[in-house]
C-alpha positions as CSV (number, residue, x, y, z in Angstrom):
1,X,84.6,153.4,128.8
2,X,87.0,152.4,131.4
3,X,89.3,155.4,133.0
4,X,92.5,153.1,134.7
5,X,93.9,156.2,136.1
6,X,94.1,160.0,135.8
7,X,97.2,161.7,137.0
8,X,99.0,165.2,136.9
9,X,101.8,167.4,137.7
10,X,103.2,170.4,137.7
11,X,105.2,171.3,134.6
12,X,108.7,171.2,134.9
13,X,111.3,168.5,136.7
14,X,111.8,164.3,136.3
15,X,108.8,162.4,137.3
16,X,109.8,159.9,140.0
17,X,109.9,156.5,138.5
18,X,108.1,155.2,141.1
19,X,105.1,157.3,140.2
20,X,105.8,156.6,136.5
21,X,105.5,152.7,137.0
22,X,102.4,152.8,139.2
23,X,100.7,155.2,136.3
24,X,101.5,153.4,133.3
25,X,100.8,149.4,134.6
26,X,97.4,150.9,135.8
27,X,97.3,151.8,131.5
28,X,98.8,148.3,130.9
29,X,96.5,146.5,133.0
30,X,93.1,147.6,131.8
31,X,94.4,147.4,128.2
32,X,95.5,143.6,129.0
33,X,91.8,143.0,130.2
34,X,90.6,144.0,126.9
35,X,89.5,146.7,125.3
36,X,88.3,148.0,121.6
37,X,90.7,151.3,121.4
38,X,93.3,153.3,123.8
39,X,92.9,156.9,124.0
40,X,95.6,159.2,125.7
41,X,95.6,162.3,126.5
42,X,99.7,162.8,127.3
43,X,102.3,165.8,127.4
44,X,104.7,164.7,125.4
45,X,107.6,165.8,126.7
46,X,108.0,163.8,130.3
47,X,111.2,162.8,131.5
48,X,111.4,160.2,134.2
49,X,114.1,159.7,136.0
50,X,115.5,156.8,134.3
51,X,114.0,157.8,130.8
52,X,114.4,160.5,128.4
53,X,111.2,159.8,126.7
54,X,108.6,158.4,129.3
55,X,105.7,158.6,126.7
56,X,107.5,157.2,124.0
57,X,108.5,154.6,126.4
58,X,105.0,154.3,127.4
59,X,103.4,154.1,124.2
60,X,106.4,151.5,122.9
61,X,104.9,148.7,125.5
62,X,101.4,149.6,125.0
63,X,102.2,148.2,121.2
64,X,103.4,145.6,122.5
65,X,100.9,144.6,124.6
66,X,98.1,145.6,122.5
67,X,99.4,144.9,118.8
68,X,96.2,145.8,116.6
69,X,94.1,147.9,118.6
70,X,93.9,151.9,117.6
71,X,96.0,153.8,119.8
72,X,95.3,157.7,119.9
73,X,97.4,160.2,121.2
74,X,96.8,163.8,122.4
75,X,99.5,165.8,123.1
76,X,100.7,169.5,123.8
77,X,101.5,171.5,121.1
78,X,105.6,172.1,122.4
79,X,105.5,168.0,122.8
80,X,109.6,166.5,122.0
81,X,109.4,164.2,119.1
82,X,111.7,161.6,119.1
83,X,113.3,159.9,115.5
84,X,112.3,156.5,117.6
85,X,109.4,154.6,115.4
86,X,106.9,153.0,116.9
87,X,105.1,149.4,114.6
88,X,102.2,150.4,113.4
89,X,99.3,148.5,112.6
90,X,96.0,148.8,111.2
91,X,93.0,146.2,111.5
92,X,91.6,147.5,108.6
Protein backbone atom coordinates (compact mmCIF):
# COMPACT_ATOMS: atom_id res chain seq x y z
CA UNK A 1 0.00 0.00 0.00
CA UNK A 2 1.33 3.38 -0.94
CA UNK A 3 -0.21 6.59 1.23
CA UNK A 4 0.91 9.79 -1.42
CA UNK A 5 -0.47 12.13 1.06
CA UNK A 6 -2.94 12.64 3.95
CA UNK A 7 -4.35 16.06 4.39
CA UNK A 8 -7.14 17.88 6.44
CA UNK A 9 -9.10 20.94 7.36
CA UNK A 10 -11.37 22.44 9.17
CA UNK A 11 -15.01 22.27 7.83
CA UNK A 12 -16.19 25.22 6.34
CA UNK A 13 -14.60 27.95 3.69
CA UNK A 14 -12.72 27.55 -0.07
CA UNK A 15 -9.65 25.48 0.00
CA UNK A 16 -6.77 27.57 -1.43
CA UNK A 17 -5.97 26.23 -4.80
CA UNK A 18 -2.59 26.20 -4.02
CA UNK A 19 -3.14 23.63 -1.37
CA UNK A 20 -5.59 21.81 -3.65
CA UNK A 21 -2.94 21.37 -6.57
CA UNK A 22 -0.13 20.23 -4.27
CA UNK A 23 -2.80 17.44 -2.65
CA UNK A 24 -4.23 16.04 -5.60
CA UNK A 25 -0.79 15.71 -8.08
CA UNK A 26 0.74 13.96 -4.99
CA UNK A 27 -2.79 11.45 -5.79
CA UNK A 28 -1.89 11.76 -9.53
CA UNK A 29 1.65 10.99 -9.24
CA UNK A 30 1.67 7.76 -7.25
CA UNK A 31 -1.40 6.59 -9.39
CA UNK A 32 0.91 7.39 -12.66
CA UNK A 33 3.69 5.10 -11.11
CA UNK A 34 1.37 2.31 -10.98
CA UNK A 35 -0.82 0.89 -8.97
CA UNK A 36 -3.61 -2.09 -8.79
CA UNK A 37 -6.63 0.11 -7.18
CA UNK A 38 -7.24 3.89 -5.77
CA UNK A 39 -8.91 4.16 -2.58
CA UNK A 40 -10.23 7.69 -1.21
CA UNK A 41 -11.39 8.62 1.57
CA UNK A 42 -12.93 12.34 0.56
CA UNK A 43 -15.64 14.86 1.85
CA UNK A 44 -17.54 15.42 -0.82
CA UNK A 45 -18.46 18.68 -0.69
CA UNK A 46 -14.97 20.82 -1.09
CA UNK A 47 -15.02 23.93 -2.92
CA UNK A 48 -11.77 25.37 -4.04
CA UNK A 49 -11.39 28.50 -4.95
CA UNK A 50 -11.57 28.19 -8.56
CA UNK A 51 -13.91 24.99 -8.48
CA UNK A 52 -17.33 24.30 -7.31
CA UNK A 53 -16.75 20.64 -7.15
CA UNK A 54 -12.95 19.92 -6.12
CA UNK A 55 -13.63 16.09 -5.74
CA UNK A 56 -15.52 15.71 -8.67
CA UNK A 57 -12.77 17.62 -10.37
CA UNK A 58 -10.37 15.43 -8.67
CA UNK A 59 -11.83 12.18 -9.41
CA UNK A 60 -12.58 13.39 -13.27
CA UNK A 61 -8.57 13.38 -13.89
CA UNK A 62 -7.89 10.48 -11.91
CA UNK A 63 -10.11 8.61 -14.75
CA UNK A 64 -8.32 9.98 -16.92
CA UNK A 65 -5.14 9.17 -15.91
CA UNK A 66 -5.98 5.82 -14.70
CA UNK A 67 -8.73 4.49 -17.17
CA UNK A 68 -9.40 0.81 -15.91
CA UNK A 69 -8.24 0.61 -12.52
CA UNK A 70 -11.05 0.47 -9.56
CA UNK A 71 -11.51 3.70 -8.03
CA UNK A 72 -13.33 3.73 -4.56
CA UNK A 73 -14.72 6.45 -2.94
CA UNK A 74 -15.66 7.23 0.75
CA UNK A 75 -17.43 10.07 1.49
CA UNK A 76 -19.56 12.00 4.26
CA UNK A 77 -22.95 11.30 4.47
CA UNK A 78 -24.14 15.37 3.67
CA UNK A 79 -21.53 14.94 0.58
CA UNK A 80 -22.98 17.47 -2.75
CA UNK A 81 -23.69 15.29 -5.61
CA UNK A 82 -23.30 16.72 -8.77
CA UNK A 83 -25.52 15.61 -12.21
CA UNK A 84 -21.67 15.54 -13.76
CA UNK A 85 -20.91 11.66 -14.89
CA UNK A 86 -17.86 10.37 -14.53
CA UNK A 87 -16.68 7.10 -17.54
CA UNK A 88 -16.76 4.24 -15.95
CA UNK A 89 -15.06 1.24 -16.52
CA UNK A 90 -14.77 -2.21 -15.43
CA UNK A 91 -11.78 -4.71 -16.08
CA UNK A 92 -13.94 -7.38 -15.54
Amino acid sequence: MVFPIAANSWPSGQVDDDAYHFISDQIFSAVEAGCDAVLLDLHGAMVTKSLEDGEGALLTRLRSIAPKIPIGVALDMHTNMYTQVLPITSPY
